[in-house]
C-alpha positions in Angstrom: 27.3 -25.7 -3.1 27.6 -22.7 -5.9 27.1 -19.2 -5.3 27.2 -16.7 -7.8 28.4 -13.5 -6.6 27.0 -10.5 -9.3 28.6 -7.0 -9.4 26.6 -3.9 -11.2 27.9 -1.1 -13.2 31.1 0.6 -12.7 31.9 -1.8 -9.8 35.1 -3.0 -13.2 36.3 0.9 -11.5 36.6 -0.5 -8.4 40.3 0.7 -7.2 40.2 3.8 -9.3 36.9 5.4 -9.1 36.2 7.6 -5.9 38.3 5.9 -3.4 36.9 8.1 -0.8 33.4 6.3 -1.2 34.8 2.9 -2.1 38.2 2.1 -1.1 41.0 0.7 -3.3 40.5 -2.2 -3.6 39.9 -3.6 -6.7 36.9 -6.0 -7.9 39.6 -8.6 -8.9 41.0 -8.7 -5.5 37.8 -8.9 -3.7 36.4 -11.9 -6.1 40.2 -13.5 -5.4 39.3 -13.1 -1.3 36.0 -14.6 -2.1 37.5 -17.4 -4.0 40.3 -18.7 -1.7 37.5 -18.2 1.5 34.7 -20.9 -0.4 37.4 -22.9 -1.1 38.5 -24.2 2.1 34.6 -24.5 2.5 34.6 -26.4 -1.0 32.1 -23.9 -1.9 32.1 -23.5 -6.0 32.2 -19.7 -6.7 31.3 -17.6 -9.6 31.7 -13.9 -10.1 30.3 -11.8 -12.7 30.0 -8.1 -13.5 28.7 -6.1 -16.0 27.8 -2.7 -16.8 24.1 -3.5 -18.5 21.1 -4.4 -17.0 20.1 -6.6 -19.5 23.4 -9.0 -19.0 22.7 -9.5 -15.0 19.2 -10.4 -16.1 20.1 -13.0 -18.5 23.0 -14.0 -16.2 20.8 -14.9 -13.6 18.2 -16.6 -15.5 20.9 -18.5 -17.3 21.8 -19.7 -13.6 18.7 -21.2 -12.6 19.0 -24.8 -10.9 22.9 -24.8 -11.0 23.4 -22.2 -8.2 22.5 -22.5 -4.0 23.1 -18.9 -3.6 23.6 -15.7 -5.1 25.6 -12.3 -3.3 24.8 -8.7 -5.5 25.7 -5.5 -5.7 23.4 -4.2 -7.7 25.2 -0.5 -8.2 23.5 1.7 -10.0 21.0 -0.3 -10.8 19.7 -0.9 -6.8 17.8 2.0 -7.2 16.3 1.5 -10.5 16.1 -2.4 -11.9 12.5 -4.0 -11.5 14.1 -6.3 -14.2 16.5 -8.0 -11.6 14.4 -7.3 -9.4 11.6 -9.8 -11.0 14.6 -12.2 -12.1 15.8 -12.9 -8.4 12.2 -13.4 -7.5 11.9 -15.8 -10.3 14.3 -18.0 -10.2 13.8 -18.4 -6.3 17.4 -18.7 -5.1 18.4 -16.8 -1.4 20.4 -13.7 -2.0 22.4 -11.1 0.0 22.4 -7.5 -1.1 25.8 -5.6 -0.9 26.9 -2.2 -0.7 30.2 -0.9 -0.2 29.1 2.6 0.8 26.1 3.2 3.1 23.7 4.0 0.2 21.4 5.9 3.7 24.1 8.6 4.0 24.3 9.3 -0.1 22.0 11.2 -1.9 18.3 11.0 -1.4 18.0 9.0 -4.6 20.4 5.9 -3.4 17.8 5.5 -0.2 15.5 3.1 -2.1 16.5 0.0 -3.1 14.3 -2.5 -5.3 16.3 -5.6 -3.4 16.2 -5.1 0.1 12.6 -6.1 0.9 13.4 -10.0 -0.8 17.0 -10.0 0.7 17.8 -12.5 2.7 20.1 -10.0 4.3 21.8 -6.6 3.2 25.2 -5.1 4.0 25.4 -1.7 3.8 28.1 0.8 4.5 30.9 -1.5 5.4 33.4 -1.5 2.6 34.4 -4.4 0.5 34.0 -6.5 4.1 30.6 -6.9 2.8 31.1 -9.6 0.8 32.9 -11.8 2.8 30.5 -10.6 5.4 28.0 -12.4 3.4 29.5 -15.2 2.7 30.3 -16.1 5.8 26.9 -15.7 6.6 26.1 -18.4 3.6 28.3 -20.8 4.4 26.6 -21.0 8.5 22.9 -21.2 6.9 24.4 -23.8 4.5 26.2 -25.5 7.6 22.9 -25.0 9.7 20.8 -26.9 7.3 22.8 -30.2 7.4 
């Protein structure tokens, strides 16, 4: 089983940017949890992140048929991308949405998200536990179906 595990922009600042919203942990050690967690599930992971829309898009597409899941955190972009929005309906692969802060007690803009209505699941609000949160929960669907 692969999952691709996409981070939006400014999630590279992980660590240094507003550690009051997100913590201090950096990106890099959250993909290296996520990595050593899949692999005693042998569970093939692949992390990417970039700061432009177009790059997630073509990341995604790029992915299609070689990948069982994929976990995002959109950033930024959860609030404006009908591009990855239209992608992750097209290539037809389950996906969990992520958010290390709860995006419902930000500003009024970060309530609407373009993902969480095709989600398979969201995690909101609980740090950079969400993605392991949703992993987890991958790896019991994936279990479940055998």
């Amino acid at each position: 089983m692969k999952v691709l595990v996409i981070n939006g922009p400014n999630l590279n600042l992980l660590g240094v940017r507003e550690p009051d919203v997100y913590g201090s942990i950096t990106l890099e050690k959250i993909n290296q949890g996520l990595f050593e967690k899949a692999k005693s599930y042998d569970i093939d992971i692949e992390a990417f992140q970039s700061n432009a829309e177009h790059e997630i898009v073509a990341k995604l597409q790029e992915s299609i048929n070689k990948i069982d899941y994929v976990i995002i955190n959109p950033g930024a972009l959860t609030h404006t991308s009908i591009a990855i929005r239209d992608c992750l309906l097209g290539i037809g692969v389950p996906f969990y949405e992520v958010h290390i802060s709860n995006i419902f007690a930000r500003e009024e803009f970060r309530h609407k998200s373009f993902f969480s209505d095709i989600a398979s699941g969201v995690i909101c609000g609980l740090g950079t536990h969400g993605y392991e949160l949703a992993l987890s929960h991958i790896i019991k669907s994936y279990q479940d179906k055998k």
